[in-house]
C-alpha positions as CSV (number, residue, x, y, z in Angstrom):
1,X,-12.3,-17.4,-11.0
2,X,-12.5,-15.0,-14.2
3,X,-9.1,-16.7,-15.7
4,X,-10.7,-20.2,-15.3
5,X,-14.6,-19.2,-16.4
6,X,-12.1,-17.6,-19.8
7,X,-10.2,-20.7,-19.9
8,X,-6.9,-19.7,-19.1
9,X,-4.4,-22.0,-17.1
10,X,-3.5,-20.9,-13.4
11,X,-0.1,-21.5,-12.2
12,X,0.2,-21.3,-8.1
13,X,3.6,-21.5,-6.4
14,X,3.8,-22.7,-2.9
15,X,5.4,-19.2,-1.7
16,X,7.1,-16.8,-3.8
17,X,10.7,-17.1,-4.7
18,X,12.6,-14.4,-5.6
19,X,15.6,-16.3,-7.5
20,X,13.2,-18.3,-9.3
21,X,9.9,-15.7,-10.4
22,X,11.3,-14.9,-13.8
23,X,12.5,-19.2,-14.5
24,X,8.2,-19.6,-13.8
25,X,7.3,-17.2,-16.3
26,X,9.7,-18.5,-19.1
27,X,8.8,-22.0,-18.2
28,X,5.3,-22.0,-18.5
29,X,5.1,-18.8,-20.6
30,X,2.7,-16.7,-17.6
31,X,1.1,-13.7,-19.7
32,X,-0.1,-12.3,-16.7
33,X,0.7,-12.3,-12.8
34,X,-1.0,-11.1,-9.6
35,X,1.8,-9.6,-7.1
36,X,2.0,-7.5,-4.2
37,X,4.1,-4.2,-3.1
38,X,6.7,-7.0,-1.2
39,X,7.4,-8.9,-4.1
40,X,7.7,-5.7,-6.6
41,X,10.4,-3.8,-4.2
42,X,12.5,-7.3,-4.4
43,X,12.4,-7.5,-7.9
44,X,13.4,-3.7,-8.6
45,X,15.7,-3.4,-5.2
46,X,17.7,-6.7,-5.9
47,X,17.4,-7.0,-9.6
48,X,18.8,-10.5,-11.1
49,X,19.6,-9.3,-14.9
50,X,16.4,-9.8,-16.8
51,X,14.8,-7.2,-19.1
52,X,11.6,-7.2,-21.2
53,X,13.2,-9.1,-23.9
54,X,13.7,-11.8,-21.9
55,X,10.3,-12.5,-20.4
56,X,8.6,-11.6,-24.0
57,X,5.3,-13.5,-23.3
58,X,4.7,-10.9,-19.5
59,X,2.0,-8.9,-20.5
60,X,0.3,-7.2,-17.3
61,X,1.3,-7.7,-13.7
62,X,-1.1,-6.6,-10.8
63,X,-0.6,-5.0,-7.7
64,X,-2.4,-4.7,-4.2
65,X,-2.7,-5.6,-0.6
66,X,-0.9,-2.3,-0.3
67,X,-0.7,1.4,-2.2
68,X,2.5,1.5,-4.1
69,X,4.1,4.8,-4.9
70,X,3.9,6.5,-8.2
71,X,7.7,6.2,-8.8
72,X,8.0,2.2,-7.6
73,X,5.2,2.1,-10.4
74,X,7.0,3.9,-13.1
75,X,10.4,2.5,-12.1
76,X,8.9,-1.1,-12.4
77,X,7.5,-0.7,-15.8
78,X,10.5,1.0,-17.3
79,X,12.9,-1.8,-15.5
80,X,10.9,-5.0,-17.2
81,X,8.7,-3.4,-20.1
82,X,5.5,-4.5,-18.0
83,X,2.1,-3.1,-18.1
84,X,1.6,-2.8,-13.9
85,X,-1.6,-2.4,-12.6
86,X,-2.8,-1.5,-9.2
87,X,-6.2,-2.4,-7.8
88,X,-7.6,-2.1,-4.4
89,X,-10.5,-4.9,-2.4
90,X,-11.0,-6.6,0.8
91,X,-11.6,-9.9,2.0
92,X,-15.1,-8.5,2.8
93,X,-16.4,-6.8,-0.2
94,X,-14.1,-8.1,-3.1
95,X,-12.4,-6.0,-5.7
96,X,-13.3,-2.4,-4.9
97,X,-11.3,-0.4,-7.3
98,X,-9.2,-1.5,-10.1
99,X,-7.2,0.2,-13.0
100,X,-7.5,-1.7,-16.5
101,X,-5.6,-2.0,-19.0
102,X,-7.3,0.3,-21.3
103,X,-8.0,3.4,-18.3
104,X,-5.5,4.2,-15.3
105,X,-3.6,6.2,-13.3
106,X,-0.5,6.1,-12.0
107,X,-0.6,6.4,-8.0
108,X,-4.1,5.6,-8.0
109,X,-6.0,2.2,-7.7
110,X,-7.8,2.8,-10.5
111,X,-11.9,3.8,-10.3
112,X,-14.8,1.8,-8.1
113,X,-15.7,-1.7,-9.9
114,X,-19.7,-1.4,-11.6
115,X,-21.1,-3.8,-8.8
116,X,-19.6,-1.8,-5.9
117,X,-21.8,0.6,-3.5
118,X,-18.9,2.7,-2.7
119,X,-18.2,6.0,-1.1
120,X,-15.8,8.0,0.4
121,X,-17.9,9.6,3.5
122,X,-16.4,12.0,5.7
123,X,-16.9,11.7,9.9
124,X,-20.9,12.4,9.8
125,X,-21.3,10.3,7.1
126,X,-22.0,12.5,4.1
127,X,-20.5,11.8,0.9
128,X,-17.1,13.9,0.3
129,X,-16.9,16.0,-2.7
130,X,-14.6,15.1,-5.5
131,X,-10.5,15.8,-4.5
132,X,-11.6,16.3,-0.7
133,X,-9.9,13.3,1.3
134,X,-12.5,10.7,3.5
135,X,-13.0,7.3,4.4
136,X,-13.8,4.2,2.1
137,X,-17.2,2.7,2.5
138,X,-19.1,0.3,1.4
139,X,-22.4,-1.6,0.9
140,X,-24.0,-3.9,-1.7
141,X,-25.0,-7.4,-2.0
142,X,-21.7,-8.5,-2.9
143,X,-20.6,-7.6,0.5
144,X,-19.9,-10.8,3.2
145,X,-22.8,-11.7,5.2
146,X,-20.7,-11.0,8.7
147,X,-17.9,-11.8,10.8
148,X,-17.9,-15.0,12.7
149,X,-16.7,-14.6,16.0
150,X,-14.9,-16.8,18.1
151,X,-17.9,-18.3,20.1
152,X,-20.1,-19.2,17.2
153,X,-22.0,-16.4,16.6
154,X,-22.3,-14.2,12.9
155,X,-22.1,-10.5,13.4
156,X,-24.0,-9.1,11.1
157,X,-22.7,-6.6,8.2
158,X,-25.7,-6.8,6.0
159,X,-27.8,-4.6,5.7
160,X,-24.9,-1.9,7.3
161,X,-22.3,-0.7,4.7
162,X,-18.7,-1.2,5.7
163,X,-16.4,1.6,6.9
164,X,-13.4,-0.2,5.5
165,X,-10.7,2.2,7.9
166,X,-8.7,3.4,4.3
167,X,-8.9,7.0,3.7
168,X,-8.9,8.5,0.6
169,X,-9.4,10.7,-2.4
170,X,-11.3,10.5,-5.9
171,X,-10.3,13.4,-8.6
172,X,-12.7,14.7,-10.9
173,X,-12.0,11.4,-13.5
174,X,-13.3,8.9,-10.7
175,X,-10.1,7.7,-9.7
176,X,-9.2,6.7,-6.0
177,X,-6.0,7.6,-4.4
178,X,-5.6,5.6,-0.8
179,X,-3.7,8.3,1.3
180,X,-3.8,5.8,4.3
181,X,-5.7,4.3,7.7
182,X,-7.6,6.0,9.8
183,X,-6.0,4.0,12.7
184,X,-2.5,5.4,11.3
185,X,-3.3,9.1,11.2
186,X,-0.7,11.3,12.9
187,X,-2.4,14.4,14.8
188,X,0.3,17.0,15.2
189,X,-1.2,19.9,16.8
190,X,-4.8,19.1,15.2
191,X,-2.9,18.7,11.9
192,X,-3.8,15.4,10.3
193,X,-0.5,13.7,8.7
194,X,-0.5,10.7,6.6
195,X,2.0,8.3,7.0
196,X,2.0,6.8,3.3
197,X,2.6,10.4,2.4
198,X,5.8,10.7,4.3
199,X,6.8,7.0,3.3
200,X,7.0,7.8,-0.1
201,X,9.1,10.7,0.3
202,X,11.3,8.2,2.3
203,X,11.8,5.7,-0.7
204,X,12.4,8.7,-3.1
205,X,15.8,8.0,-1.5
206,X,18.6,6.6,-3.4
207,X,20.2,4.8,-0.7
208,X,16.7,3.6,0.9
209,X,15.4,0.4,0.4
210,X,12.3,0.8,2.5
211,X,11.0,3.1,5.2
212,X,7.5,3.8,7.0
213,X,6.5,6.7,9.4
214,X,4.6,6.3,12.4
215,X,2.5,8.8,15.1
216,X,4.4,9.2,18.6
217,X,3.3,10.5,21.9
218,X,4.4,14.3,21.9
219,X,3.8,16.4,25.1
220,X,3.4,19.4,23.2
221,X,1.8,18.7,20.0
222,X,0.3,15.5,20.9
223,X,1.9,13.4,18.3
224,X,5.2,14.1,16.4
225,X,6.5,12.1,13.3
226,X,9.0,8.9,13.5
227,X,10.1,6.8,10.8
228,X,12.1,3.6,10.4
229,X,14.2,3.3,7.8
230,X,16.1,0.3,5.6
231,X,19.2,1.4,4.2
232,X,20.8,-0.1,1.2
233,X,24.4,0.2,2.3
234,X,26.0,1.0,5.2
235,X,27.0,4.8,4.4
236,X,23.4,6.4,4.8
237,X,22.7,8.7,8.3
238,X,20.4,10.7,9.8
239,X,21.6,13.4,8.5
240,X,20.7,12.5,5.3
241,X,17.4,11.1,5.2
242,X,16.5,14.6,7.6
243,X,17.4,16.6,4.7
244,X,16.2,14.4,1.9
245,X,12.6,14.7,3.9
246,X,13.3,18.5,4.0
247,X,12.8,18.7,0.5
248,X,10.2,17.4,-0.1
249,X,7.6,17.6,3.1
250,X,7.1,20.8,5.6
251,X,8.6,21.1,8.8
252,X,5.5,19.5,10.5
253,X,5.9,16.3,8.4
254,X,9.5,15.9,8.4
255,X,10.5,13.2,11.0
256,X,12.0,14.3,14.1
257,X,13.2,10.8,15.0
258,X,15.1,8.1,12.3
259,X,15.8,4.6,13.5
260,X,17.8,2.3,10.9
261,X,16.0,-1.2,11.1
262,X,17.3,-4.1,8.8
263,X,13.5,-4.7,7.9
264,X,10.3,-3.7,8.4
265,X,8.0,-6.0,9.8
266,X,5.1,-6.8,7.6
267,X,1.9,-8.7,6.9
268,X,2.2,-11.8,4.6
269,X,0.5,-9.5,2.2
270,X,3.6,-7.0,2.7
271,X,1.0,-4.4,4.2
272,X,3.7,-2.2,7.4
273,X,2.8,-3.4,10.9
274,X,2.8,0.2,12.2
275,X,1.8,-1.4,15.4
276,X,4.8,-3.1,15.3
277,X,6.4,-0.3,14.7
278,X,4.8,1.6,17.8
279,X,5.4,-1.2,20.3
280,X,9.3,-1.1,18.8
281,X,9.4,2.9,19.7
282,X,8.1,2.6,22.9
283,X,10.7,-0.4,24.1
284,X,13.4,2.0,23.0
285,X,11.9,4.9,24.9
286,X,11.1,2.4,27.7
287,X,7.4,3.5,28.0
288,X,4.6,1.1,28.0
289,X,3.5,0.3,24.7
């Protein structure tokens, strides 16, 4: 709504095409375009030739739906000359955080929009203290007035603030890091793991194209860490990723199993179906899921 109110002309494709993004933007001379993590790991993983000179009127290009790493960021501004920026909302409460143009910070989703109630509360509640890691709520009259269920009736949000299910941290500047979903937590011997943590590490890789960890029954520690991994070529092994990981994450984080998958499967908004994921590792372990 913003672009229209200013003016501006939107452009909507049916679905996203990968051979055909950069044609659109010299076509109809896009200054600006909304994207997702999905479409930015195409465009950098299978690059088709252009450069910044060749899309000269691409000014700013969003992200969201999903945190991106700090080098994905770095790698796709230095690839296509691009301002990127990375915000953060929901379908319930709208834009929550947002870098601009003029303030941001790479690996962050920028700071909490002006109209936003928003906290980062830790499990009693109580507001968390700046660089200490909680969950993102929130509450204003911006939020949605419910959830309508499937016989009829609205549940009721308002006047209750919304405990979105993202954890994360703000730094001393106000910006948010996501760190990940409470539903996705690893607990390894009462150590809480984040997955995005260990994901990142993963697509540090040179040879991997994508890769997501996941929590799995452990008898002794109660979870241990898995990951699923897409290679780029046909040479990369265990062995490899394993000490790759080593490097970078403790012995506690590093994944004790690596399954080679030829994709991830994904939300239409490119978030990881960890779920997925978890039903996958229990079929090859032949447990229930």
């Amino acid at each position: 709504m913003p672009f229209l109110e200013k003016g501006l002309t939107m452009h909507i494709a049916k679905r996203f095409s990968h051979s055909r993004f950069f044609e659109w933007i010299k076509d109809h001379g896009i200054t600006f375009s909304a994207g997702v993590p999905t479409v930015l790991n195409m465009l950098l993983n299978k690059p088709l030739g252009y450069t910044a000179k060749d899309i000269p009127t691409l000014r700013m290009m969003t992200c969201s739906t999903a945190p991106l790493t700090e080098e994905q960021w770095t790698q796709f501004e230095e690839m296509y000359g691009v301002r990127l920026l990375q915000l953060y909302g929901m379908s319930e409460a709208g834009w929550i955080c947002g870098n601009r143009h003029y303030r941001f910070k790479l690996g962050t989703v920028g700071v909490p929009a002006l109209h936003q109630e928003f906290e980062i509360v830790d499990n009693e509640g109580r507001a968390c203290p700046a660089g200490v890691e909680g969950e993102v709520s929130i509450g204003g009259p911006q939020t949605a007035i419910g959830y309508l269920r499937d016989d009829g009736i609205i549940e009721a949000i308002r006047p209750n603030r919304i405990k979105t299910g993202d954890l994360a941290i703000m730094d001393e500047e106000g910006f948010v890091r996501i760190t990940g979903r409470t539903k996705d937590l690893i607990i390894r011997g009462g150590m809480n793991i984040a997955p995005l943590e260990i994901d990142a590490v993963l697509l540090k890789h040179a040879g991997i194209l994508d890769g997501a960890a996941i929590g799995v029954p452990d008898k002794i520690y109660g979870e241990e860490v898995a990951c699923y991994v897409v290679a780029k070529g046909p040479d990369l092994t265990e062995a490899s990723v394993r000490d790759h990981c080593r490097q970078y994450l403790s012995p506690a984080k590093t994944p004790k199993q690596i399954f080679f998958v030829p994709d991830l499967p994904k939300s239409d908004r490119g978030k990881v179906l960890r779920d997925k994921l978890r039903e996958d590792w229990a079929a090859r372990m032949k447990l229930p899921a």
